[in-house]
C-alpha positions as CSV (number, residue, x, y, z in Angstrom):
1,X,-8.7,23.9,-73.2
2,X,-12.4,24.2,-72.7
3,X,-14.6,25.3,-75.9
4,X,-16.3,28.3,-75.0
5,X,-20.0,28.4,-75.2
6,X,-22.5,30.9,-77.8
7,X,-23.0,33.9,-75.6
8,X,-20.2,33.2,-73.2
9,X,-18.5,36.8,-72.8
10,X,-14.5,35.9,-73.8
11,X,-12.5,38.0,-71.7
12,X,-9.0,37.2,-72.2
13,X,-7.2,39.9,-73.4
14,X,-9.8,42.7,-73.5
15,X,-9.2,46.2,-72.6
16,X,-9.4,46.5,-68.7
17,X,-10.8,50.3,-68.1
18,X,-11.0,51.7,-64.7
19,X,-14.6,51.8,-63.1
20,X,-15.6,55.0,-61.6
21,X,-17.7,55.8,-59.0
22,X,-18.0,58.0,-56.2
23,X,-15.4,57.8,-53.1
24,X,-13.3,55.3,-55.1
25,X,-9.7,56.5,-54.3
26,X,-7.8,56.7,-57.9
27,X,-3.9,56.5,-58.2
28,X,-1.4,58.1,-60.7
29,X,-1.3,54.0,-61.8
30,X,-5.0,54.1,-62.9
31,X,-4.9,57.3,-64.9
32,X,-2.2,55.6,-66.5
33,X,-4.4,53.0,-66.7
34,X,-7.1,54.5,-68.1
35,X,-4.7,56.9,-70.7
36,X,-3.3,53.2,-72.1
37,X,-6.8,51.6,-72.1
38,X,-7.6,54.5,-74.6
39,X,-4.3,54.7,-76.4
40,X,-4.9,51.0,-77.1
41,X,-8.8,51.9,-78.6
42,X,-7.0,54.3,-80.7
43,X,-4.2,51.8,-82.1
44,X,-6.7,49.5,-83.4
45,X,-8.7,51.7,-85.0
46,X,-5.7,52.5,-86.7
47,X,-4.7,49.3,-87.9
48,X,-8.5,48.5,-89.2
49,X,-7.8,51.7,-91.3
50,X,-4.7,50.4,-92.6
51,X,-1.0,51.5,-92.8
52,X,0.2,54.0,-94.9
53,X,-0.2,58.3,-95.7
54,X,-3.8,59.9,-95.0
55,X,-2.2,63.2,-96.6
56,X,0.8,65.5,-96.9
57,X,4.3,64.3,-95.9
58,X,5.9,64.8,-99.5
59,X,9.2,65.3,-99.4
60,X,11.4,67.5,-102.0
61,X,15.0,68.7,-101.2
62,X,15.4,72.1,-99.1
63,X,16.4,74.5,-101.3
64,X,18.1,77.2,-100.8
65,X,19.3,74.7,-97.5
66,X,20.9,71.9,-98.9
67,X,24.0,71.5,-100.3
68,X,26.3,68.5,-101.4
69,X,28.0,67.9,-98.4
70,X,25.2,68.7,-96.9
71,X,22.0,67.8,-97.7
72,X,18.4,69.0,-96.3
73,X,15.1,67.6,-97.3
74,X,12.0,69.9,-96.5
75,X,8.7,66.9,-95.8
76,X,4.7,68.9,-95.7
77,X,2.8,68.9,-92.5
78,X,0.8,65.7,-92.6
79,X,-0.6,62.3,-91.1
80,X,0.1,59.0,-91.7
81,X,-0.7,55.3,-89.9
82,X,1.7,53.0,-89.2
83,X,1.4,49.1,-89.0
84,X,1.3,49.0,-85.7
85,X,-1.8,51.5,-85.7
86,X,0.1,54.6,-84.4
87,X,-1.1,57.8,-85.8
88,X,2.1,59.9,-87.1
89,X,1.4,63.9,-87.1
90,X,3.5,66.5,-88.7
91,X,2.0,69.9,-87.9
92,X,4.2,71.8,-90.1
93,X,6.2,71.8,-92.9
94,X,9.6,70.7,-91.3
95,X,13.4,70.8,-92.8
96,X,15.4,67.3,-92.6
97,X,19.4,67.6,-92.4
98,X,20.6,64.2,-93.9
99,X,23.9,64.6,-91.7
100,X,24.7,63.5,-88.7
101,X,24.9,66.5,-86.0
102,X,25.6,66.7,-82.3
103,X,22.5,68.1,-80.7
104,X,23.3,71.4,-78.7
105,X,20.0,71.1,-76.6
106,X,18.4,67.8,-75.0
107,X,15.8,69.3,-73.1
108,X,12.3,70.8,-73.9
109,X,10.3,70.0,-76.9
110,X,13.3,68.9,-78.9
111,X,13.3,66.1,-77.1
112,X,10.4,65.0,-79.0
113,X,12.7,63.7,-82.0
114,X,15.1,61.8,-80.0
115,X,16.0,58.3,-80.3
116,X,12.5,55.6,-79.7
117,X,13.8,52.4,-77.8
118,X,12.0,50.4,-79.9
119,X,13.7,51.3,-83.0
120,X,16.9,50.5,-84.7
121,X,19.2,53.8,-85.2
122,X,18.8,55.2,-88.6
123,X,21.2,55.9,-91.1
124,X,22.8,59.5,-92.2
125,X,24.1,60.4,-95.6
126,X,27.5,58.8,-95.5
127,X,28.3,58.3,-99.3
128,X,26.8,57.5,-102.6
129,X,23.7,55.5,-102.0
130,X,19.9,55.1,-102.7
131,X,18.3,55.4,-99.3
132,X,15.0,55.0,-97.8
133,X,13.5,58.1,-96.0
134,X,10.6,57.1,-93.0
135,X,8.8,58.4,-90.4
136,X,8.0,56.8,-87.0
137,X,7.0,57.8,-83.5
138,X,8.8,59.6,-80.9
139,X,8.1,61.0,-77.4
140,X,9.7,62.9,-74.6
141,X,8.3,65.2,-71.9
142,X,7.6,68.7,-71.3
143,X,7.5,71.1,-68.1
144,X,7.3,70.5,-64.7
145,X,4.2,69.9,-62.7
146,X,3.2,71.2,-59.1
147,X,2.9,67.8,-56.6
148,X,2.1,67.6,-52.9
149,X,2.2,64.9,-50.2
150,X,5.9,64.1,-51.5
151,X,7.4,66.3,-48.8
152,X,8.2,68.8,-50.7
153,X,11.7,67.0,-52.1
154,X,12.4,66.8,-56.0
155,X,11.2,64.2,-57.6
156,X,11.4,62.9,-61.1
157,X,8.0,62.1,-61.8
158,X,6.7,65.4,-61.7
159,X,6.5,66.2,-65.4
160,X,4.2,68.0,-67.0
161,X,3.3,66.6,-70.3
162,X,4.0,63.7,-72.2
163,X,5.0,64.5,-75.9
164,X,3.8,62.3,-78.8
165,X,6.0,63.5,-81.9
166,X,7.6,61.7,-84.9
167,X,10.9,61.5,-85.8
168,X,12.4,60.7,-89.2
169,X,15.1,57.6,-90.5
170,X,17.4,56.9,-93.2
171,X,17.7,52.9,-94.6
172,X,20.5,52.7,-97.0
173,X,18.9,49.9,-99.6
174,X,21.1,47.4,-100.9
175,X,21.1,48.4,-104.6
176,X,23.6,46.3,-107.0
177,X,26.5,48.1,-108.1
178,X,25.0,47.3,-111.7
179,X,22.0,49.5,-111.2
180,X,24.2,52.4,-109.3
181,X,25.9,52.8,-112.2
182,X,23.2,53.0,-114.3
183,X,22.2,56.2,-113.5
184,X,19.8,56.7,-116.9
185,X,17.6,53.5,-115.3
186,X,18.7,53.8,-111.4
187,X,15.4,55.4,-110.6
188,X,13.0,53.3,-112.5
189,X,14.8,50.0,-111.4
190,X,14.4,50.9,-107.9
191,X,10.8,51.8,-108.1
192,X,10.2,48.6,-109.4
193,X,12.1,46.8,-106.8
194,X,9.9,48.1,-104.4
195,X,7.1,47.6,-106.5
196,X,8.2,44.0,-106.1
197,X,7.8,43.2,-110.2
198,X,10.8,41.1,-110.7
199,X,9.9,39.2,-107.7
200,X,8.4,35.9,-109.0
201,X,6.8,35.0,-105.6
202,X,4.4,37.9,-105.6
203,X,3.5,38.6,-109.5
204,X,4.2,34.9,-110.7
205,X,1.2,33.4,-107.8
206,X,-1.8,33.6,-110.1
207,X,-0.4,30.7,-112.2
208,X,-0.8,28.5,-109.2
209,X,-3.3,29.7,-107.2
210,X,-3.3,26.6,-104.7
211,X,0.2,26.5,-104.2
212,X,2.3,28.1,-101.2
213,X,0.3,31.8,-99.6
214,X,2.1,34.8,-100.8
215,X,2.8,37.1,-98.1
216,X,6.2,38.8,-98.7
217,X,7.8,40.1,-102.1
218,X,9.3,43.5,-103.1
219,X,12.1,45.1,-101.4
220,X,10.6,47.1,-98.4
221,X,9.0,43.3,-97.1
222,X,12.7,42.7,-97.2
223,X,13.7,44.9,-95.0
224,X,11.4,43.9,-92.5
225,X,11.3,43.3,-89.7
226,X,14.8,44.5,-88.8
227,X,15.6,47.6,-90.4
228,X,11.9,48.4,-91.4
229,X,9.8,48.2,-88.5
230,X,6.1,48.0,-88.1
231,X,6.6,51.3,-86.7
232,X,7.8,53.2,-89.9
233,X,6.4,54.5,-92.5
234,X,8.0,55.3,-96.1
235,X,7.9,58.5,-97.3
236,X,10.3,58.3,-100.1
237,X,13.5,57.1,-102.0
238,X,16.4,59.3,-102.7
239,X,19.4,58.8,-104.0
240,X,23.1,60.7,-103.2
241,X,26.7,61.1,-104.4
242,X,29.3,62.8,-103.4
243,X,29.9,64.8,-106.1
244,X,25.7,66.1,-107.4
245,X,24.4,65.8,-103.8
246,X,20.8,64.3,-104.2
247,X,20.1,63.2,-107.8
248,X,16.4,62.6,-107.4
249,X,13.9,62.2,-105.0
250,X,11.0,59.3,-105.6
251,X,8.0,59.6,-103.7
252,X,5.7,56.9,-105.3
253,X,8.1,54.2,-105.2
254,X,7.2,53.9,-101.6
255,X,5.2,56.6,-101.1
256,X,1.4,54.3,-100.6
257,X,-2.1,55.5,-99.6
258,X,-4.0,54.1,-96.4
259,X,-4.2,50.3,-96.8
260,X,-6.8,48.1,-95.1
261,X,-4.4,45.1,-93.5
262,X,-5.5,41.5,-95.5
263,X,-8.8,39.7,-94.6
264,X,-7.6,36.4,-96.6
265,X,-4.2,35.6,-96.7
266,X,-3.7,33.1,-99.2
267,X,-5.8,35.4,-102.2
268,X,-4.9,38.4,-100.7
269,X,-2.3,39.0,-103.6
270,X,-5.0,39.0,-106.5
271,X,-7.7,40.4,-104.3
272,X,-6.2,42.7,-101.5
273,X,-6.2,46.1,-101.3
274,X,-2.3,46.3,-101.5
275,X,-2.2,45.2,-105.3
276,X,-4.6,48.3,-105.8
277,X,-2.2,50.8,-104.1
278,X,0.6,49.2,-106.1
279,X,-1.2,49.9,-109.4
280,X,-1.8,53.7,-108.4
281,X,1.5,54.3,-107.0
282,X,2.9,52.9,-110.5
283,X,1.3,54.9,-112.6
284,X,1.7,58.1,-109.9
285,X,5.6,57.5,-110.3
286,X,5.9,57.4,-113.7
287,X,3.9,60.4,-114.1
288,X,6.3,62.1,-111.3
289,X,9.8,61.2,-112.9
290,X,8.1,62.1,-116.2
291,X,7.3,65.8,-115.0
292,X,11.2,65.4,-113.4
293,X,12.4,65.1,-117.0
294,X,10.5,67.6,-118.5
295,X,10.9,70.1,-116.1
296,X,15.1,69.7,-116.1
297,X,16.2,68.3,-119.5
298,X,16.0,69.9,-122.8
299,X,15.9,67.2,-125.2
300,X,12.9,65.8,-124.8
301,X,12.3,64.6,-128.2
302,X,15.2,62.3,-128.3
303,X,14.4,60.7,-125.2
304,X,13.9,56.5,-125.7
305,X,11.5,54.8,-123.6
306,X,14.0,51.6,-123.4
307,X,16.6,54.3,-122.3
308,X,15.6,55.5,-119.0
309,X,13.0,52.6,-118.1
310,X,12.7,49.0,-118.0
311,X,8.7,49.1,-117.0
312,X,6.4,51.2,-117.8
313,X,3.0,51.5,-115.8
314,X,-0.5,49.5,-117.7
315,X,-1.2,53.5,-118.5
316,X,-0.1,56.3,-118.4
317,X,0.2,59.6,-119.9
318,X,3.0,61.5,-122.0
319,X,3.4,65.0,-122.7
320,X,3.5,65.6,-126.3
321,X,5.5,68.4,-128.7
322,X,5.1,69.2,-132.0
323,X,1.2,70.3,-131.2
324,X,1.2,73.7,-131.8
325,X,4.5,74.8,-129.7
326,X,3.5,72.1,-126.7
327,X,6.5,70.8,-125.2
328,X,7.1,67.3,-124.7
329,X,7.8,64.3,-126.2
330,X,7.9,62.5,-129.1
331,X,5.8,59.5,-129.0
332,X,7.6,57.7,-131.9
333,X,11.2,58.6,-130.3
334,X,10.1,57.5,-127.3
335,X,8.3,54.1,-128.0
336,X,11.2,53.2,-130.6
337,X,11.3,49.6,-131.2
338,X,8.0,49.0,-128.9
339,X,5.2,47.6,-131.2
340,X,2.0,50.2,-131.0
341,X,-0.6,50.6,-132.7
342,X,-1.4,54.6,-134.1
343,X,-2.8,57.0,-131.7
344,X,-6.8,57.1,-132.1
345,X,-9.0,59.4,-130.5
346,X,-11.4,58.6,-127.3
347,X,-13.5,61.2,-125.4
348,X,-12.5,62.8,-122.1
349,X,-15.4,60.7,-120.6
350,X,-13.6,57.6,-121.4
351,X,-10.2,58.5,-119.5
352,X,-10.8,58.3,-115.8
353,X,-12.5,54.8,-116.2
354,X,-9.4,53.6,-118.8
355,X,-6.8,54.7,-116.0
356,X,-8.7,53.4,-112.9
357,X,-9.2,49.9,-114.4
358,X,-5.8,50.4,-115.4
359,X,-4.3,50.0,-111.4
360,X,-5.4,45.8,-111.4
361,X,-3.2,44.9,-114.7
362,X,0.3,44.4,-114.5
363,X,3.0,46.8,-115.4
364,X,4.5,46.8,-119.3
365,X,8.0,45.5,-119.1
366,X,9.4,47.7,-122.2
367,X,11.9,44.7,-122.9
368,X,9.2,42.2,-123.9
369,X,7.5,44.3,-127.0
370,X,4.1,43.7,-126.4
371,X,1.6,45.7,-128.3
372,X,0.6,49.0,-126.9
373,X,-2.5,51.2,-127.7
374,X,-2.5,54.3,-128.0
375,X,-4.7,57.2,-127.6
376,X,-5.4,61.1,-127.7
377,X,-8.2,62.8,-125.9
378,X,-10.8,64.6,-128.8
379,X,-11.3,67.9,-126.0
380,X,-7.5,68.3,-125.5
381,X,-6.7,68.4,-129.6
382,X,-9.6,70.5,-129.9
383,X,-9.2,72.7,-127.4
384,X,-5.7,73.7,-128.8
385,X,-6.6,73.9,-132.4
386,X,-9.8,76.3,-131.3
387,X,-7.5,78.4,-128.5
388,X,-5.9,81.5,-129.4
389,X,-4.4,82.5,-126.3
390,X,-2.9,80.4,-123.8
391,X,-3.1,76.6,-125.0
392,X,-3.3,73.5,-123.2
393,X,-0.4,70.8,-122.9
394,X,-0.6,68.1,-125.8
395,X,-0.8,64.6,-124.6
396,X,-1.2,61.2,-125.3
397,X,-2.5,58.0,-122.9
398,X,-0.8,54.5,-123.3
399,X,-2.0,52.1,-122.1
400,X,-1.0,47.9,-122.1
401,X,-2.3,45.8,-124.8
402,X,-3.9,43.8,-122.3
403,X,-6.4,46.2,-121.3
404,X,-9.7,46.5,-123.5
405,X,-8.8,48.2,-126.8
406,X,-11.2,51.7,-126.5
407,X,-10.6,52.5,-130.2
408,X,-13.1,50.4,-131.6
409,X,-15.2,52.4,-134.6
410,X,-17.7,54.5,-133.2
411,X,-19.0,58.0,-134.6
412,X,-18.1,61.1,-131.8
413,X,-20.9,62.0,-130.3
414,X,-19.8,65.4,-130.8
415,X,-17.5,65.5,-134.1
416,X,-18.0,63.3,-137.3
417,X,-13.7,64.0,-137.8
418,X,-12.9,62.8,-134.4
419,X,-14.5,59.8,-134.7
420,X,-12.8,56.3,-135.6
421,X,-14.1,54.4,-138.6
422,X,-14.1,51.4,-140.2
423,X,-14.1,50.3,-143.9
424,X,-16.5,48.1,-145.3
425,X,-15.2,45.4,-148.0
426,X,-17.1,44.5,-150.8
């Protein structure tokens, strides 16, 4: 093959538009034509953007709808970008039946959720299992549209519109019977999976940088590409028996945020976006099953860290009780037989930078012991010891012991007894 020259225009495989001018004749082919030219514009714009959920799309069960035998899942209007660059649009908040149902209508805008060619068929709640909820594209027609010049016969080509909709999937995951068993740990031990942390090929690279690319680990690259397509996006994990109906539904344990596609393979695992999104949707999860807890169970204070997770996110943060009637957790109870060092205060102004630097350290793995800092916030114990009426929720950030201790001594800069000190020997 001949090198091309500097300016030489390369042509092969550009998008061919039509050219219009006056008296050119123009054919139901080059409308098409010109319809895919810009359909094509629009796909790579989306993959430049990256895959993954703009907003919206969370997905909680249907209450009041679902049952055990049953079960309905309500998912928020939203948009998200799948790998292939498709935009996926959900106008309005739409309830999911889990179930497998015979349609009583094939025609008309329901159509829009049938079936895509392309596609594998999705699962339906079956049994007990953890399973993977997505959306993807769909399309059918609409209407019929007046023609001429066909002799006034009936044709098939006449429709109206073309549809673009979405439509939604179930992947059962292959979880070991070990972990369904577990119920206590299920949820965490599945985020993690996904989150790809016991895989040694993606979070064991930096210790030899020049060996072999990473560009697969965690459990959603293994399901590609024949059961996860480029075509899907994950929405959420969710997990069923036969006897509670849906246990719990995870969000953040697939759930990402738009993700630019890698500009250098081989150091795209210390360097790409994708880590990044990892770290948010770590400490995102944690904080949602936390809220789960707290919102259903009652005995909070007794709750072990090493009980219901094997990681922990580098941060995150923990309700607190005992503060003036707060309800939460107790932070010895819950980091038992972790090695921390006591709560110190920091300011407010030092939280959001702690937390974002936070998302490019690795997760705690509560098994190991490392150290573990601790911290309250000066404005949040203030504000309840000051508040008469309706207080604020005590809390307390942890954080890895690999991140920069912020406790060094330091006089507040607004209150001499929230400050940390050190002692001087003589």
């Amino acid at each position: 093959m001949d090198a091309k020259q500097l300016t030489e225009a390369i042509l092969d495989g550009g998008m061919r538009s039509i050219h219009f001018f006056n008296g050119r004749l123009l054919s139901g082919e080059d409308m098409s034509q010109e319809h895919a030219v810009h359909s094509e514009g629009r796909r790579r714009l989306g993959q430049a953007i990256g895959a993954g959920i703009a907003f919206g799309l969370e997905v909680s069960e249907a209450l009041g709808l679902s049952t055990k035998a049953a079960p309905v899942v309500t998912v928020t209007a939203g948009l998200a970008i799948n790998r292939q660059g498709e935009t996926l649009a959900l106008p309005a908040k739409t309830d999911i039946s889990l179930v497998r149902s015979v349609p009583t209508s094939t025609t008309g805008l329901s159509a829009i959720f049938k079936a895509c060619d392309a596609l594998p068929s999705g699962d339906y709640i079956a049994g007990t299992g953890v399973y993977l909820l997505t959306i993807a594209p769909a399309s059918g027609s609409e209407g019929r549209a007046p023609v001429s010049g066909l002799g006034n016969t009936t044709v098939s080509c006449n429709t109206r519109y073309n549809v673009e909709g979405v439509q939604f999937r179930l992947i059962l995951l292959d979880v070991p019977q070990g972990d369904l068993n577990d119920l206590n740990h299920l949820r965490n031990r599945v985020a993690y999976q996904c989150f790809g942390v016991s895989d040694s090929a993606g979070h064991l690279w930096p210790s030899d940088p020049f060996g072999p690319s990473v560009e697969r680990y965690g459990l959603l690259d293994d399901l590609r590409p024949n059961r996860l397509t480029d075509r899907d996006v994950p929405l959420a994990v969710l997990h069923y028996t036969a006897t509670s109906g849906i246990t719990f539904i995870d969000l953040w344990s697939v759930r990402r945020r738009l993700t630019a596609p890698p500009v250098s393979g081989h150091w795209e695992v210390l360097l790409g976006e994708r880590r990044r999104r990892e770290g948010e949707a770590m400490l995102l999860q944690f904080q949602e099953q936390i809220q789960t807890i707290r919102a259903n169970e009652t005995n909070l204070e007794s709750i072990v860290a090493t009980e219901r997770f094997d990681y922990l996110p580098p941060a995150g943060i923990l309700p607190l009780s005992g503060v003036r009637a707060s309800r939460g957790f107790d932070y010895v109870m819950f980091f038992r037989n972790q090695t921390y060092r006591n709560p110190v205060f920091i300011d407010n102004a030092h939280v959001e930078p702690l937390l974002r630097n936070s998302l490019s350290y690795p997760p705690i793995a509560v098994s190991s012991k490392e150290v573990l800092w601790l911290y309250r916030v000066r404005e949040n114990i203030q504000s309840i010891e000051t508040t008469t009426s309706t207080r604020p929720q005590a809390f307390l950030i942890f954080t890895s012991g690999h991140i920069p201790y912020q406790g060094k001594a330091r006089f507040n800069l607004a209150r001499a007894n929230y400050s940390n000190y050190a002692s001087a020997v003589l």
